[in-house]
Backbone as JSON Lines, residues from 0, in Angstrom:
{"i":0,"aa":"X","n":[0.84,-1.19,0.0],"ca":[0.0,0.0,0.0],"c":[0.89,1.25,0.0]}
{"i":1,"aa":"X","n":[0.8,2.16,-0.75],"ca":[1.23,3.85,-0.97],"c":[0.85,4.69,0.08]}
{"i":2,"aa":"X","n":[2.08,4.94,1.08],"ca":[1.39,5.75,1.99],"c":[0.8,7.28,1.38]}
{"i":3,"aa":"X","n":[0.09,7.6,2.39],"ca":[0.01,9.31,1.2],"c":[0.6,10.36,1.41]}
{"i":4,"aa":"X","n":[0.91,11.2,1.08],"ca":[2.21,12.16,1.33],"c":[1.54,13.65,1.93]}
{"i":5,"aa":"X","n":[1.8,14.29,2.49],"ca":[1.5,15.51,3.26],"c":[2.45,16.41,3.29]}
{"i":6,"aa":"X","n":[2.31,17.9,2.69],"ca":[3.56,18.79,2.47],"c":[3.51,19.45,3.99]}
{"i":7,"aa":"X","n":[4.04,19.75,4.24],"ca":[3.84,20.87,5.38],"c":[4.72,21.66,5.5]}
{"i":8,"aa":"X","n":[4.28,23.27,5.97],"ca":[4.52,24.22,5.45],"c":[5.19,24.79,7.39]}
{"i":9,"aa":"X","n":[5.75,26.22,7.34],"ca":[6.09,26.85,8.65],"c":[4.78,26.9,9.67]}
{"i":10,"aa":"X","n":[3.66,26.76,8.95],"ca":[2.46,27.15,9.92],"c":[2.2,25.96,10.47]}
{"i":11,"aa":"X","n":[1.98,25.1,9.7],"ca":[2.08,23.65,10.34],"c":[2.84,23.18,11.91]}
{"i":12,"aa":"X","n":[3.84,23.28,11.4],"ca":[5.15,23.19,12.31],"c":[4.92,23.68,13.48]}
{"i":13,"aa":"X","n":[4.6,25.52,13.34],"ca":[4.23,26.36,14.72],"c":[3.01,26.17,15.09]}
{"i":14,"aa":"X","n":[2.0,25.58,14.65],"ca":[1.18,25.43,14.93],"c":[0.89,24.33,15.98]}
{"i":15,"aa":"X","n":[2.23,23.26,16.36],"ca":[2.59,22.22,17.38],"c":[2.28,22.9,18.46]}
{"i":16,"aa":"X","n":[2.98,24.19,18.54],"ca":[2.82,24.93,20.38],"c":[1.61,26.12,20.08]}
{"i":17,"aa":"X","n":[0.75,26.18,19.06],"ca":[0.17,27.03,18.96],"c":[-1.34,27.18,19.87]}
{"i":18,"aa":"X","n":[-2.21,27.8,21.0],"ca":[-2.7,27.45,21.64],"c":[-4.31,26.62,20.74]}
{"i":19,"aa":"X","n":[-4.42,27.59,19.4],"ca":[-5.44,27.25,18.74],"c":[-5.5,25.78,17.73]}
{"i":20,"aa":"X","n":[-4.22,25.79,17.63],"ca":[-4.01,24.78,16.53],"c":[-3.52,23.42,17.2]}
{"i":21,"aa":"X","n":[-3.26,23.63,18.44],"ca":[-2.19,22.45,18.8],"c":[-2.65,20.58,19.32]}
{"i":22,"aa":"X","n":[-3.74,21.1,19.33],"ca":[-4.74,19.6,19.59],"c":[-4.67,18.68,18.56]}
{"i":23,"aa":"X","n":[-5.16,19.66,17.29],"ca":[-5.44,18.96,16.04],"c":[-3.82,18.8,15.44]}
{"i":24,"aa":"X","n":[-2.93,19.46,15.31],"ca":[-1.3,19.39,15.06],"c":[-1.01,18.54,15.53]}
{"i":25,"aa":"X","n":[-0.61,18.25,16.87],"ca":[-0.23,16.89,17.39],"c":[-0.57,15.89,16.97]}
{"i":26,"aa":"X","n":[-2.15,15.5,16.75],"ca":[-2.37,14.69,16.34],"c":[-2.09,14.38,15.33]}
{"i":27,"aa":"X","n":[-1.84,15.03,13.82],"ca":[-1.35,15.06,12.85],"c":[0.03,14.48,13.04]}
{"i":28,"aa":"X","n":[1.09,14.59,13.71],"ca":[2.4,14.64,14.46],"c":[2.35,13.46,14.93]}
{"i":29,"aa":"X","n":[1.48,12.99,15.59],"ca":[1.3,11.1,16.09],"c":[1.73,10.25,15.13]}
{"i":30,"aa":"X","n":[0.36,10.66,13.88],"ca":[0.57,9.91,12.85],"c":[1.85,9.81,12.09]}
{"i":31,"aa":"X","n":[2.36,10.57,12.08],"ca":[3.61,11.17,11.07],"c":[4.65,10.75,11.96]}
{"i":32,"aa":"X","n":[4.42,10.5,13.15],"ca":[5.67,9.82,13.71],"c":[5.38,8.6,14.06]}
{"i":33,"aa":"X","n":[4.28,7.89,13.98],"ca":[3.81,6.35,13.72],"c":[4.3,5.69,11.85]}
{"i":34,"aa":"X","n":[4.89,6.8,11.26],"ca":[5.13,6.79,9.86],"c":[4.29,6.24,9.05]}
{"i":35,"aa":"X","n":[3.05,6.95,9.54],"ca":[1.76,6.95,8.84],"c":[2.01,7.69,7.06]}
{"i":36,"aa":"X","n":[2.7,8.65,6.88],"ca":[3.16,9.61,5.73],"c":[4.1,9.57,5.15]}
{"i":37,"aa":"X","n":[4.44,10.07,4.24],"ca":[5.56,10.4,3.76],"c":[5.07,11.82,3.87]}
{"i":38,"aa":"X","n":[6.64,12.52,4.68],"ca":[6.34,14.05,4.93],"c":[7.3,15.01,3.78]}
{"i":39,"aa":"X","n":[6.78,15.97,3.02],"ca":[7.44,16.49,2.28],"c":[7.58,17.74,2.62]}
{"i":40,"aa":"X","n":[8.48,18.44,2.9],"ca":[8.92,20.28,3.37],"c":[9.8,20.57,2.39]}
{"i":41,"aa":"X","n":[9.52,22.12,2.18],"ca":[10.41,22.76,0.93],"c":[11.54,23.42,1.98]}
{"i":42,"aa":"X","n":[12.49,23.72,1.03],"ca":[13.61,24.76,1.07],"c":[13.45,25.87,1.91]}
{"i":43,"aa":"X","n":[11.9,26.15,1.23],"ca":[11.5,27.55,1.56],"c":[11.05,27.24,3.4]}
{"i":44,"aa":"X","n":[10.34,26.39,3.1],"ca":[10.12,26.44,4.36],"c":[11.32,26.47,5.7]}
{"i":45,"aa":"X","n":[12.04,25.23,5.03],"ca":[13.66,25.59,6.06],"c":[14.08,26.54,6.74]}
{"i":46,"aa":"X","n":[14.26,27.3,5.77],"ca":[14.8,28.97,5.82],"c":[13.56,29.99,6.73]}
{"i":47,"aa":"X","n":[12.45,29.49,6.85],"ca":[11.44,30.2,7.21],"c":[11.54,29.85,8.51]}
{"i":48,"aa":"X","n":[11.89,28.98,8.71],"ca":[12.36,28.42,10.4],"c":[13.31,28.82,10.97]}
{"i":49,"aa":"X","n":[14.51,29.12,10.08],"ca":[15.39,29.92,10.67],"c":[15.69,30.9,12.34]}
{"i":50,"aa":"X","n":[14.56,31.51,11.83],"ca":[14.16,32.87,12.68],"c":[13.57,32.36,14.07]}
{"i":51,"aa":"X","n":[12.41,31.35,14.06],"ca":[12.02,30.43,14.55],"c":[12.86,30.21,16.1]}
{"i":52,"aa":"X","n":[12.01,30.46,17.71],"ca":[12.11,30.11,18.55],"c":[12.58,28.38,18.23]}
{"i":53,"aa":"X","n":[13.85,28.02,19.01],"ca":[14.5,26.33,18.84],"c":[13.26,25.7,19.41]}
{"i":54,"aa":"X","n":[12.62,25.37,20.2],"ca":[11.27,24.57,20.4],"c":[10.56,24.26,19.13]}
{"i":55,"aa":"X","n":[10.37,25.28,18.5],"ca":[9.73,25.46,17.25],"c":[10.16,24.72,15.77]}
{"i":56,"aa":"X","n":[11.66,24.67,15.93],"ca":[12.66,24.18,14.95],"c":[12.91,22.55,15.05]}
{"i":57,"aa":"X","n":[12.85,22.68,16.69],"ca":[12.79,21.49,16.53],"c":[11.93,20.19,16.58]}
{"i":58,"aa":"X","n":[10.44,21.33,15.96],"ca":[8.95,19.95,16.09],"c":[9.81,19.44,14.46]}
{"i":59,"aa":"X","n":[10.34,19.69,13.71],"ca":[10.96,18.49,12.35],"c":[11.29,17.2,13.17]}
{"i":60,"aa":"X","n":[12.39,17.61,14.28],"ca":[12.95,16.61,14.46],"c":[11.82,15.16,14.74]}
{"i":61,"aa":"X","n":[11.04,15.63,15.2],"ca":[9.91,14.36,15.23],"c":[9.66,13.42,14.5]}
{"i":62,"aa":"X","n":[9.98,14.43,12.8],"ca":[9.14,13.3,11.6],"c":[10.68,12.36,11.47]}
{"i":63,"aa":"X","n":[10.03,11.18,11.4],"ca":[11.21,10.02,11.03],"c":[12.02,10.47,9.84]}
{"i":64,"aa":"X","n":[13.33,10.69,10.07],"ca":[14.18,10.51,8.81],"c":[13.66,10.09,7.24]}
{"i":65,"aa":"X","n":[13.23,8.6,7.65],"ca":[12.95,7.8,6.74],"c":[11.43,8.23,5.77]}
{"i":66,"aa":"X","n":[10.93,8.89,6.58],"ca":[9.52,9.72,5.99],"c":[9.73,10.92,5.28]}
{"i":67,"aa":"X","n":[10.84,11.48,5.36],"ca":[11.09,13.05,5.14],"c":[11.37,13.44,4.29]}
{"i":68,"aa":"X","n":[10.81,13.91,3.2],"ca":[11.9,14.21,1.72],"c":[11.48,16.23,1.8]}
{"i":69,"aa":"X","n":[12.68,16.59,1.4],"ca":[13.26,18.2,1.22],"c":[13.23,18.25,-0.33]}
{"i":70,"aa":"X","n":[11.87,19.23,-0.17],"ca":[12.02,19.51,-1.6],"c":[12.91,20.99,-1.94]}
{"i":71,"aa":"X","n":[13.77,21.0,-3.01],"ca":[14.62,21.6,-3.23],"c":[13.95,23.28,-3.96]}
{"i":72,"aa":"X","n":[14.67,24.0,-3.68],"ca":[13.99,25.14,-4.67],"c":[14.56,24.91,-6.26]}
{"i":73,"aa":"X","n":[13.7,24.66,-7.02],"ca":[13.96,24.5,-8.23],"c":[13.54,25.84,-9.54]}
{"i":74,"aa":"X","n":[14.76,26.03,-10.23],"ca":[14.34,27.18,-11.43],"c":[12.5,26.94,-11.99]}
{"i":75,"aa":"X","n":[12.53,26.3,-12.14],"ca":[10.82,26.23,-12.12],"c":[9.92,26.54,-11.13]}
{"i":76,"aa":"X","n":[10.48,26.34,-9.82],"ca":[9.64,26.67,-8.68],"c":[9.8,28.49,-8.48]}
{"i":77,"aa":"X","n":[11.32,28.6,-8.8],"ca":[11.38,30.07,-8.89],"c":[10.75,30.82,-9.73]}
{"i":78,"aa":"X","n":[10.67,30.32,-11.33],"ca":[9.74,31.0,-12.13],"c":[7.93,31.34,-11.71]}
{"i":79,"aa":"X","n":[7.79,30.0,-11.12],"ca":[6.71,30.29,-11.02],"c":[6.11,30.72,-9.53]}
{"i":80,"aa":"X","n":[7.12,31.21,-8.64],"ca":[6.96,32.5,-7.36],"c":[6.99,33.88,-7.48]}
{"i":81,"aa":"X","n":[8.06,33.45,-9.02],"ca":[8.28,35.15,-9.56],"c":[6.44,35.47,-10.11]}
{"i":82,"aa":"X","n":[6.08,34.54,-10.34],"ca":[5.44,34.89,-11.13],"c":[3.88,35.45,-10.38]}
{"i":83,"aa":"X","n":[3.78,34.87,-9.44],"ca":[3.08,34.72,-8.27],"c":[2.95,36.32,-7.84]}
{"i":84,"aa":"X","n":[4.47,36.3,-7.74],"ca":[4.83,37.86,-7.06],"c":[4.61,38.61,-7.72]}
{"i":85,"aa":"X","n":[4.94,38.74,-8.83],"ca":[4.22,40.02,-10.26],"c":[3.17,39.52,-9.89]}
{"i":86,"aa":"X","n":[2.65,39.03,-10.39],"ca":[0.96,39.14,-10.12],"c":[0.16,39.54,-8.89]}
{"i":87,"aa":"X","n":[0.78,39.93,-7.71],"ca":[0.58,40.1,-7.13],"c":[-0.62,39.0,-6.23]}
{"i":88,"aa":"X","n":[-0.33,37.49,-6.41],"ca":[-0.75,36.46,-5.98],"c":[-0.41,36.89,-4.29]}
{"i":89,"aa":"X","n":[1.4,36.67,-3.96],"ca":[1.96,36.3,-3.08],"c":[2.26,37.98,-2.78]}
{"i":90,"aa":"X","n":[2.17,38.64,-1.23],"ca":[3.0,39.32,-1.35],"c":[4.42,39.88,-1.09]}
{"i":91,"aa":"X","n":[4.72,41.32,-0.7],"ca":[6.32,41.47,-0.78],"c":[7.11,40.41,-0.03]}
{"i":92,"aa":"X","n":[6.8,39.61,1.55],"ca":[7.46,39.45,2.02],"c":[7.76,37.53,1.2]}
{"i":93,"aa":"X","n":[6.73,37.7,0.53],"ca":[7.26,36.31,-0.61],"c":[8.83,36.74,-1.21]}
{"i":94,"aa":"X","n":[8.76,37.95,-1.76],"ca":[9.54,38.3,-2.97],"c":[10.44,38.32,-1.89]}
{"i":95,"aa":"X","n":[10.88,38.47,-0.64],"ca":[12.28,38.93,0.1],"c":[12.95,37.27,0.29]}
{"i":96,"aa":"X","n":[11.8,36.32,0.17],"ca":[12.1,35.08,0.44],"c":[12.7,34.63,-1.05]}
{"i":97,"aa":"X","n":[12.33,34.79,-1.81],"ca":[12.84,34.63,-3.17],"c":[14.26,35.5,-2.76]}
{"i":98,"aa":"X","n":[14.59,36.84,-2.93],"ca":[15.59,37.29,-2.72],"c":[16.84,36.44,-2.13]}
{"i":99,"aa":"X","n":[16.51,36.03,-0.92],"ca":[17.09,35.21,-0.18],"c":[17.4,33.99,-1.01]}
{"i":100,"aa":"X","n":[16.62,33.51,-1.96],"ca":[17.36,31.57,-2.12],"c":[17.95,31.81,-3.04]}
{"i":101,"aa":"X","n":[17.89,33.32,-3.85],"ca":[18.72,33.83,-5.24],"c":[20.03,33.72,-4.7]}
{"i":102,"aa":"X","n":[20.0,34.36,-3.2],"ca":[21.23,34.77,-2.8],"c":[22.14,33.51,-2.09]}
{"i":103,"aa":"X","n":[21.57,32.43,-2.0],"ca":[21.85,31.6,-1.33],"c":[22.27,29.88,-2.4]}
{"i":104,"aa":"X","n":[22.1,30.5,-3.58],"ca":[22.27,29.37,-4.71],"c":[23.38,29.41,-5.58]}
């Protein structure tokens, strides 16, 4: 059987100690550390943790190794944030995050 895969994003993550979110998070977090998932987190998100109280940084450490795939920032993923950002989809503080993986590649 194909487990099913779940991206999760910085809100996710903070949302472990968050007072509103944290019932339903954990539980999410059970599963994912019963290696119910395959857990997928971007680049972006990494870097978004950065800043991130260490309590916070370290709800990843939970998901099993073996569950975890890092998705990479890819020229395609960039085209289409730029593109996001002109359009005014995403706003500025998208484009500073873009700034950042330009600067960091």
């Amino acid at each position: 059987m194909v487990k099913q895969r779940v991206y999760i994003d910085t809100s996710v993550v903070g949302g472990y100690y968050d007072d509103e979110f944290c019932s339903d998070t954990r539980k999410l977090f059970e599963r994912i550390i019963n290696d119910d998932f395959k857990v997928y987190l971007s680049e972006i998100s990494r870097l978004e943790l950065l800043p991130a109280p260490k309590h916070i940084q370290e709800v990843i450490n939970l998901i099993p190794p073996k569950s975890l795939i890092f998705l990479e920032f890819t020229d395609e993923a960039k085209q289409l944030a730029e593109l996001y950002v002109n359009e005014k989809i995403l706003g500025s503080a998208s484009m500073t995050m873009l700034i950042i993986l330009q600067l960091l590649q």
